[in-house]
MOPAC internal coordinates of N, CA, C and O (Angstrom, degrees):
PM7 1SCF
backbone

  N    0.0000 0     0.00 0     0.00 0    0    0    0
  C    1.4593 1     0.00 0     0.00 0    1    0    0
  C    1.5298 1   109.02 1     0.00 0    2    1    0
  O    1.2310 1   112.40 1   -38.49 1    3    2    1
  N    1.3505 1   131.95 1   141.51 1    3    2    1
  C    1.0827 1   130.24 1  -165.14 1    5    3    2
  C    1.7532 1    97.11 1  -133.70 1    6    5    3
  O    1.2310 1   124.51 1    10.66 1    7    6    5
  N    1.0154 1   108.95 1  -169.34 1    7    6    5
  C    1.8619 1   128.22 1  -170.99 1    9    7    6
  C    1.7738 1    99.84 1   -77.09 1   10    9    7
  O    1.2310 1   128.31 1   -39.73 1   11   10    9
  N    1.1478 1   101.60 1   140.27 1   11   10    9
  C    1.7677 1   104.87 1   172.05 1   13   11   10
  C    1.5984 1    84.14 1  -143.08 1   14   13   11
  O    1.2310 1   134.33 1   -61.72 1   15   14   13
  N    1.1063 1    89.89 1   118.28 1   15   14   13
  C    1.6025 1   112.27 1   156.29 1   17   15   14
  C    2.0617 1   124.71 1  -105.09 1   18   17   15
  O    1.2310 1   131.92 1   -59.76 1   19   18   17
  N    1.6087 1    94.59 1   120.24 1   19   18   17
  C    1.6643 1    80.30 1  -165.35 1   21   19   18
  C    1.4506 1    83.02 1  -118.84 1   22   21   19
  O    1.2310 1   116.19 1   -39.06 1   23   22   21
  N    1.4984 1   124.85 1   140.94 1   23   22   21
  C    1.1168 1   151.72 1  -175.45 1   25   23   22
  C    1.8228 1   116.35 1  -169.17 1   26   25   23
  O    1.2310 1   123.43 1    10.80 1   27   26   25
  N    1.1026 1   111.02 1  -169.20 1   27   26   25
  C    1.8574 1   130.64 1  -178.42 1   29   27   26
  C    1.8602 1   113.11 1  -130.67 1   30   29   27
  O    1.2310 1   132.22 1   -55.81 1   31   30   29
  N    0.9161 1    94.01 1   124.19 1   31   30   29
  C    2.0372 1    99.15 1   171.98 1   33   31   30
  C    1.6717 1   113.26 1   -43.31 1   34   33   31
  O    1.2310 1   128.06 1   148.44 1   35   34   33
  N    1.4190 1   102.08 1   -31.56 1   35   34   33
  C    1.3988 1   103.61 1  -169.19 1   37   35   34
  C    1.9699 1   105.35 1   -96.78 1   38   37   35
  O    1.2310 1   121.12 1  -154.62 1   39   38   37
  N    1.6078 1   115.47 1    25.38 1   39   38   37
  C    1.2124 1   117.51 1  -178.80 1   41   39   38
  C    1.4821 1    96.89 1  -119.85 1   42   41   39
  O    1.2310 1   126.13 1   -59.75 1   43   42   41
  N    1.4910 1   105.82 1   120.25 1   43   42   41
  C    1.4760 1   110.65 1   156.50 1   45   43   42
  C    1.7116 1   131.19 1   -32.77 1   46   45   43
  O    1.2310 1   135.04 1   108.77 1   47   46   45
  N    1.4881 1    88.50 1   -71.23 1   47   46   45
  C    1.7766 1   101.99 1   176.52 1   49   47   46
  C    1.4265 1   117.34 1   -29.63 1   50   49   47
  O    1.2310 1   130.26 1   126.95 1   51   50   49
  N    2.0120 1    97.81 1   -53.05 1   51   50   49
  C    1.4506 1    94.22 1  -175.39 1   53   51   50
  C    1.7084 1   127.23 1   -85.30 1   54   53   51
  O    1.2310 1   126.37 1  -172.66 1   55   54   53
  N    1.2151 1   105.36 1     7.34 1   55   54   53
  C    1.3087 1   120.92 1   167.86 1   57   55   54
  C    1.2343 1    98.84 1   -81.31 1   58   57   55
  O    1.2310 1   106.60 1    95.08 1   59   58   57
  N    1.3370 1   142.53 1   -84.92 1   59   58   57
  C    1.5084 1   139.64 1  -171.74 1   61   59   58
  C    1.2309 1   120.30 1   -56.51 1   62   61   59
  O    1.2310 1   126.51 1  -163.82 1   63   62   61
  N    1.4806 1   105.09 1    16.18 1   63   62   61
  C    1.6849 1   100.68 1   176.38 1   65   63   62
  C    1.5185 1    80.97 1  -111.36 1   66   65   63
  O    1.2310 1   120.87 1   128.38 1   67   66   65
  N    1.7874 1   115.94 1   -51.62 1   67   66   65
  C    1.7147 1    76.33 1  -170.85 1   69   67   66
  C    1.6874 1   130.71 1   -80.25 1   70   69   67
  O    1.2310 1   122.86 1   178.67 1   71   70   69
  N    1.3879 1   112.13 1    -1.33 1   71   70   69
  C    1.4745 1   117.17 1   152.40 1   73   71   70
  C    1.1111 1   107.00 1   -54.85 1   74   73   71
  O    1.2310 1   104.37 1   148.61 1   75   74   73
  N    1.1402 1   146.45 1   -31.39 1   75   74   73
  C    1.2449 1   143.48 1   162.21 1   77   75   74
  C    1.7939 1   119.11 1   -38.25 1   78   77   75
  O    1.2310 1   139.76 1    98.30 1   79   78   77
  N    1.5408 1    79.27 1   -81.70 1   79   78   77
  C    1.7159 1   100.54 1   174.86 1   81   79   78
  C    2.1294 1   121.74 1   -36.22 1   82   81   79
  O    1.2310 1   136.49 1   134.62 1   83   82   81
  N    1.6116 1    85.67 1   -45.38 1   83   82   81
  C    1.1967 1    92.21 1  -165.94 1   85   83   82
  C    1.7557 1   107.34 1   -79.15 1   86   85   83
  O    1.2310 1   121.44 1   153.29 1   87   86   85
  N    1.4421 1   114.86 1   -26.71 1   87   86   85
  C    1.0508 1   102.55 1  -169.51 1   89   87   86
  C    1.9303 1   110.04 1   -92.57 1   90   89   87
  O    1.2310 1   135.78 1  -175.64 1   91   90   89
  N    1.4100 1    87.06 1     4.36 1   91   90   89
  C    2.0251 1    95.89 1   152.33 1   93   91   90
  C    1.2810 1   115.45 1  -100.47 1   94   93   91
  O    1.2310 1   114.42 1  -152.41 1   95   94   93
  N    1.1411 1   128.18 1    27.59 1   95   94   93
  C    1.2563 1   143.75 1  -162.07 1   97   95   94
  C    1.9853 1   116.36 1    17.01 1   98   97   95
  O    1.2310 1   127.45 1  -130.55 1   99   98   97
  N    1.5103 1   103.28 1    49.45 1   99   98   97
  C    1.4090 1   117.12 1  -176.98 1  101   99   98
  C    1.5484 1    96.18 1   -95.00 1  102  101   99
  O    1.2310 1   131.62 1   -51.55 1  103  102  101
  N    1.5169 1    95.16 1   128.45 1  103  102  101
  C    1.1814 1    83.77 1   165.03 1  105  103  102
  C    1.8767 1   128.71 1  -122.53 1  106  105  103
  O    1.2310 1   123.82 1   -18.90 1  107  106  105
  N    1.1042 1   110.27 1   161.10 1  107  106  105
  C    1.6151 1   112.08 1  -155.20 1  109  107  106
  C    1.4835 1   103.76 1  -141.05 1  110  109  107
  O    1.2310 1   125.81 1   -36.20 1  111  110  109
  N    1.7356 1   106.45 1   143.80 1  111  110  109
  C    1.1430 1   115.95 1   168.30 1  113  111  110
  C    1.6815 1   129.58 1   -65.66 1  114  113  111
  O    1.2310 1   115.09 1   -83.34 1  115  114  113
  N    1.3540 1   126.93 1    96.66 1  115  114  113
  C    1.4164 1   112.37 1  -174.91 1  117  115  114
  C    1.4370 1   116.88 1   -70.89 1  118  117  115
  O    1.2310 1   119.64 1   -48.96 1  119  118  117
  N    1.4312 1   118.28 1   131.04 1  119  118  117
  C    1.8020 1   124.62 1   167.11 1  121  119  118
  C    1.2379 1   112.08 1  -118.79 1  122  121  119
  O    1.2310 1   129.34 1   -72.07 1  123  122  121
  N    1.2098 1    99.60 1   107.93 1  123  122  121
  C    1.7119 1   125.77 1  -165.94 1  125  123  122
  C    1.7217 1    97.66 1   -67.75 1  126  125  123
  O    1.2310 1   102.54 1   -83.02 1  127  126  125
  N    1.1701 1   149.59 1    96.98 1  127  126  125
  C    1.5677 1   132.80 1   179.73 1  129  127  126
  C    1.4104 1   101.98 1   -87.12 1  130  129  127
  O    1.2310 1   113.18 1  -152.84 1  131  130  129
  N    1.0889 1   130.50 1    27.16 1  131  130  129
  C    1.4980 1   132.37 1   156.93 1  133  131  130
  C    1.2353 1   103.00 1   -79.48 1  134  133  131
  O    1.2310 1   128.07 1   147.99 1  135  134  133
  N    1.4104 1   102.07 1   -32.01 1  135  134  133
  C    2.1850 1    94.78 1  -154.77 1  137  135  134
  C    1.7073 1    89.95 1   -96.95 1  138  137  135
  O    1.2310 1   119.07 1   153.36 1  139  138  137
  N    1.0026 1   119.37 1   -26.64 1  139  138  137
  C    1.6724 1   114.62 1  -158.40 1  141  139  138
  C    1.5701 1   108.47 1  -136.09 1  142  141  139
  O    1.2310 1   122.10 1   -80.19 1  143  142  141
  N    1.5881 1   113.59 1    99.81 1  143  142  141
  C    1.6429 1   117.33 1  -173.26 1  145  143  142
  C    1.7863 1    89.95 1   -61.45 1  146  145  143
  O    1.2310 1   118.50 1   148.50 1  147  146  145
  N    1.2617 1   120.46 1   -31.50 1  147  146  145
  C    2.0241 1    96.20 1  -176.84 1  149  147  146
  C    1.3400 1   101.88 1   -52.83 1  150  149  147
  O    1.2310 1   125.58 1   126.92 1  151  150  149
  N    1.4136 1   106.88 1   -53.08 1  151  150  149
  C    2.0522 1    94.99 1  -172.11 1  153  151  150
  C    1.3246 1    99.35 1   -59.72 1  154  153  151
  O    1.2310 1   108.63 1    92.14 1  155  154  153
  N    1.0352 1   138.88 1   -87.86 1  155  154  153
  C    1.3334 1   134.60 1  -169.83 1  157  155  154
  C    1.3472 1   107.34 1   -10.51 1  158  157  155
  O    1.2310 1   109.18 1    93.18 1  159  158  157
  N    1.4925 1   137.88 1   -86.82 1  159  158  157
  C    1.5755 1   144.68 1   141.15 1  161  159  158
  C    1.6541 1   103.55 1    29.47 1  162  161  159
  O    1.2310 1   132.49 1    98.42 1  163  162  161
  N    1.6736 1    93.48 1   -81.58 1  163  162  161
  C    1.3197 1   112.95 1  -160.43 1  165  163  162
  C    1.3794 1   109.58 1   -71.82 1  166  165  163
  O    1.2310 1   113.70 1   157.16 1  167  166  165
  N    1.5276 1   129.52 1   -22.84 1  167  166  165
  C    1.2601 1   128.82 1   173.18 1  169  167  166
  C    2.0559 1   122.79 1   -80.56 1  170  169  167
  O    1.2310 1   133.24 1   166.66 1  171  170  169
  N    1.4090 1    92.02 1   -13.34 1  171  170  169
  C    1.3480 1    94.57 1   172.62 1  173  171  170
  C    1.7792 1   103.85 1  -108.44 1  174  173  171
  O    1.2310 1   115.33 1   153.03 1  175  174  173
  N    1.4199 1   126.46 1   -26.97 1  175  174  173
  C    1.5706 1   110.53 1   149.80 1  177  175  174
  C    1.4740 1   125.05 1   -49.59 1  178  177  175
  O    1.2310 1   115.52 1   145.42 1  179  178  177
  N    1.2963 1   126.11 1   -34.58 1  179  178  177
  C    1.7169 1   135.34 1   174.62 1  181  179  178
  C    1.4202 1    97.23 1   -57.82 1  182  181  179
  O    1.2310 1   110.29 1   110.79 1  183  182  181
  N    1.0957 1   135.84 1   -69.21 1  183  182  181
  C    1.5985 1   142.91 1  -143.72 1  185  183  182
  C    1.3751 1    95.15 1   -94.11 1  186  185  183
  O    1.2310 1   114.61 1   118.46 1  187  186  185
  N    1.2939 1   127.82 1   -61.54 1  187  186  185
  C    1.8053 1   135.65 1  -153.03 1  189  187  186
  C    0.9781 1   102.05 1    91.85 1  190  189  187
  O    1.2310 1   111.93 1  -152.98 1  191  190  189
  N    1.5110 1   132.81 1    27.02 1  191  190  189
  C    1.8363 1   120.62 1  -178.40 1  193  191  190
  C    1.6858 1    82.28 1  -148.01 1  194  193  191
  O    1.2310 1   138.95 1   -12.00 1  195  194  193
  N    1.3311 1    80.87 1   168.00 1  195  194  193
  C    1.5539 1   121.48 1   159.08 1  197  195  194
  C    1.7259 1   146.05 1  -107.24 1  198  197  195
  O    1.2310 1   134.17 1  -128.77 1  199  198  197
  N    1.6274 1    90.20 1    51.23 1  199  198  197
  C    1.5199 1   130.24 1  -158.86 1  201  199  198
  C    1.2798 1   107.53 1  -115.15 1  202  201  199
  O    1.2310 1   114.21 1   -39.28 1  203  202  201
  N    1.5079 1   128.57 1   140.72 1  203  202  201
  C    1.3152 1   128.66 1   179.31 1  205  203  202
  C    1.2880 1   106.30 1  -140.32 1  206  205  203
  O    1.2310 1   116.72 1   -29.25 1  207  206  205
  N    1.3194 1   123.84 1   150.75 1  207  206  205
  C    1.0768 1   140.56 1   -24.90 1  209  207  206
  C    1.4887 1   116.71 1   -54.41 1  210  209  207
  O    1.2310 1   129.55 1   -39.28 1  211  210  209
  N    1.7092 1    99.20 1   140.72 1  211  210  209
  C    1.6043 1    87.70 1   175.37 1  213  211  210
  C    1.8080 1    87.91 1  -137.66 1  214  213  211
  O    1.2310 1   136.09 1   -53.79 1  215  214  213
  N    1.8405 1    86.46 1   126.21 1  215  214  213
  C    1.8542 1    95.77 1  -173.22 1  217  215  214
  C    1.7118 1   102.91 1  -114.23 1  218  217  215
  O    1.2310 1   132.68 1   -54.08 1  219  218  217
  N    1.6026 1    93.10 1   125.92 1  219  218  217
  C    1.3865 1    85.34 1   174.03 1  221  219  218
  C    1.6432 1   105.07 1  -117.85 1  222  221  219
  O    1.2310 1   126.61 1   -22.21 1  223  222  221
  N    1.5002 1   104.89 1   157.79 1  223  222  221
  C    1.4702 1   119.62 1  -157.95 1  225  223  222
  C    1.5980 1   118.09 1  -106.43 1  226  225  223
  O    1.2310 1   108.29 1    -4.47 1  227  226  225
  N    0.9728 1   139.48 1   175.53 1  227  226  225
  C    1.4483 1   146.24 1  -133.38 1  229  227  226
  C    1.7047 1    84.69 1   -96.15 1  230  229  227
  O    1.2310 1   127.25 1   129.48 1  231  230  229
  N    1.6163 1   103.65 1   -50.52 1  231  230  229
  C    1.6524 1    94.15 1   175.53 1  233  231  230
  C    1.4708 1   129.94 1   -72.57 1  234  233  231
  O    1.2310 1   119.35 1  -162.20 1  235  234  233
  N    1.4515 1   118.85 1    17.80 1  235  234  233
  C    1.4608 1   118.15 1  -159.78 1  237  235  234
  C    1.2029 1   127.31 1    81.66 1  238  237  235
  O    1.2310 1   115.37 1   149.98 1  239  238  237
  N    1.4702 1   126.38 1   -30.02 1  239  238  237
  C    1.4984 1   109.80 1  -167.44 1  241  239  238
  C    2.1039 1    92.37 1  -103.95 1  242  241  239
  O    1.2310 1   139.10 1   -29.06 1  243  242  241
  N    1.1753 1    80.56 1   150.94 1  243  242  241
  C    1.4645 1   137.16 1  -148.68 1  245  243  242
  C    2.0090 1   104.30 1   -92.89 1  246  245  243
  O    1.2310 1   118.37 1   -59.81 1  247  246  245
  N    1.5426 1   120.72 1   120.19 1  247  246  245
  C    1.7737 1   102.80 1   176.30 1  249  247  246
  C    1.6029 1    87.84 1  -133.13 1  250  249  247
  O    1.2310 1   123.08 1   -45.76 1  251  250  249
  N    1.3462 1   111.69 1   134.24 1  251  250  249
  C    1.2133 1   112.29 1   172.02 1  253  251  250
  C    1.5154 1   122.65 1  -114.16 1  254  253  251
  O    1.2310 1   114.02 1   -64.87 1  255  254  253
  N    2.0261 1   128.93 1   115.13 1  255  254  253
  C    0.7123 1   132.25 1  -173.59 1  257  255  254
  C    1.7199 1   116.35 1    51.17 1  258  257  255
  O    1.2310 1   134.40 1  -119.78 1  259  258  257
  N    1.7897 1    89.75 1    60.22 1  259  258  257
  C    1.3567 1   114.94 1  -163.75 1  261  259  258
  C    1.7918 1    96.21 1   -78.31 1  262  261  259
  O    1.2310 1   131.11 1    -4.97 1  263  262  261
  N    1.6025 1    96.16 1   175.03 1  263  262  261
  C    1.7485 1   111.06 1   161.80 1  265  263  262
  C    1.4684 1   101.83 1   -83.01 1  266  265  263
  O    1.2310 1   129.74 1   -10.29 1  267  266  265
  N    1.2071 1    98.83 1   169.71 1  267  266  265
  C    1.8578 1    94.72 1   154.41 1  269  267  266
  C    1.0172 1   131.89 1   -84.69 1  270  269  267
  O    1.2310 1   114.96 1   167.35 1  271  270  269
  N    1.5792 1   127.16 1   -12.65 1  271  270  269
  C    1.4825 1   133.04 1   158.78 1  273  271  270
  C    2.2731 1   106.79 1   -62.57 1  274  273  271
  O    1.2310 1   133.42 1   119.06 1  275  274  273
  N    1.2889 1    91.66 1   -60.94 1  275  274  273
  C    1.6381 1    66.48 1  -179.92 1  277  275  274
  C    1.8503 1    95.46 1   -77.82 1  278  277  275
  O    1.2310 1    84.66 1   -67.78 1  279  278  277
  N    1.1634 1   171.45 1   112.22 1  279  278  277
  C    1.3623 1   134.56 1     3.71 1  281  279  278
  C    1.3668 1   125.77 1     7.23 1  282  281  279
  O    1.2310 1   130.73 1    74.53 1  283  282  281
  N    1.6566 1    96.91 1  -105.47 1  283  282  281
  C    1.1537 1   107.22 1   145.13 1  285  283  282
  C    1.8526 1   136.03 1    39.07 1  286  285  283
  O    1.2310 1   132.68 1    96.09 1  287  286  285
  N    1.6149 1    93.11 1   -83.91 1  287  286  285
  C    1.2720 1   103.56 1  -170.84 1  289  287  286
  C    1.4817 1    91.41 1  -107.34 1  290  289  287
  O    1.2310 1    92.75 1  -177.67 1  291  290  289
  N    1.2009 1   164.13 1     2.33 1  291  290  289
  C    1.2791 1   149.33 1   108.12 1  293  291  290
  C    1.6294 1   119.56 1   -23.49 1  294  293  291
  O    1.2310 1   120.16 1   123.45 1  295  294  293
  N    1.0404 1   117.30 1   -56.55 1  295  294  293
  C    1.3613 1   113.35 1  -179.73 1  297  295  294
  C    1.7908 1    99.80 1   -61.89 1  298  297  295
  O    1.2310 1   138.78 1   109.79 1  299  298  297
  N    1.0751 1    81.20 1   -70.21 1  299  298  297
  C    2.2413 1    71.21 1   179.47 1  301  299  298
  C    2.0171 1   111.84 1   -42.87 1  302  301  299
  O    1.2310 1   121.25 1   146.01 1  303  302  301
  N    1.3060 1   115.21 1   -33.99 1  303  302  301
  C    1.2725 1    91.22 1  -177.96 1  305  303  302
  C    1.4970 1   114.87 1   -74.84 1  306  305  303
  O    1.2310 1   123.19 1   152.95 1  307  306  305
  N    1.8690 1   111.49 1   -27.05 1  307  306  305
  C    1.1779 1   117.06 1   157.63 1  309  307  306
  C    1.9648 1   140.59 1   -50.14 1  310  309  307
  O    1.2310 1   133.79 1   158.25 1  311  310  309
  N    1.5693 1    90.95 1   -21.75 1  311  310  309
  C    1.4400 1   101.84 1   169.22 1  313  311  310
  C    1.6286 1    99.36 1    89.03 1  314  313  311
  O    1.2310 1   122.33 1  -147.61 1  315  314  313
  N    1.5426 1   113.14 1    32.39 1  315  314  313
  C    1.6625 1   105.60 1  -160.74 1  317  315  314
  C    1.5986 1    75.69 1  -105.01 1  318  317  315
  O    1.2310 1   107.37 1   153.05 1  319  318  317
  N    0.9083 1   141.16 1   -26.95 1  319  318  317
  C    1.7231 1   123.50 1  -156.93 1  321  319  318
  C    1.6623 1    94.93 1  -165.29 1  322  321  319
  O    1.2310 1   126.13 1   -23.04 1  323  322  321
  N    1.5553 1   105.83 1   156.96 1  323  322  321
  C    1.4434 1   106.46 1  -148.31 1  325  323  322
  C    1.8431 1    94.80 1  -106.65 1  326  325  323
  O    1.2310 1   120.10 1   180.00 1  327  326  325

């Protein structure tokens, strides 16, 4: 299981999360909820909000319209970056 990140092009957050991602060279599934109301759906059933980006991680738990420090320290608890 790998990273799914569900966010919109036209959201900051989720832009600097995957500048984030990418420049740890993690890589993650993007779900655009512009293009597809199921993701959308399914990204506010994951969280209970209506917040984007919402990235969920290899272990299950779930950060919604995170900082980049908790990124960050998700990926290390994930074992994605040292």
């Amino acid at each position: 299981m790998g990273i799914d990140v569900y966010g919109a092009d036209w959201c900051g957050d989720c832009t600097r999360a995957k500048m984030l991602l990418d420049r740890h060279g993690v890589t993650y599934n993007w779900i655009d909820t512009d293009a597809d109301e199921d993701a959308r759906a399914k990204a506010i059933d994951i969280s209970g909000l209506q917040k984007i980006p919402v990235i969920v991680f290899p272990n299950g738990e779930f950060l919604s319209e995170p900082s980049n420090p908790q990124i960050e320290e998700q990926l290390k608890t994930n074992g994605l970056v040292q």
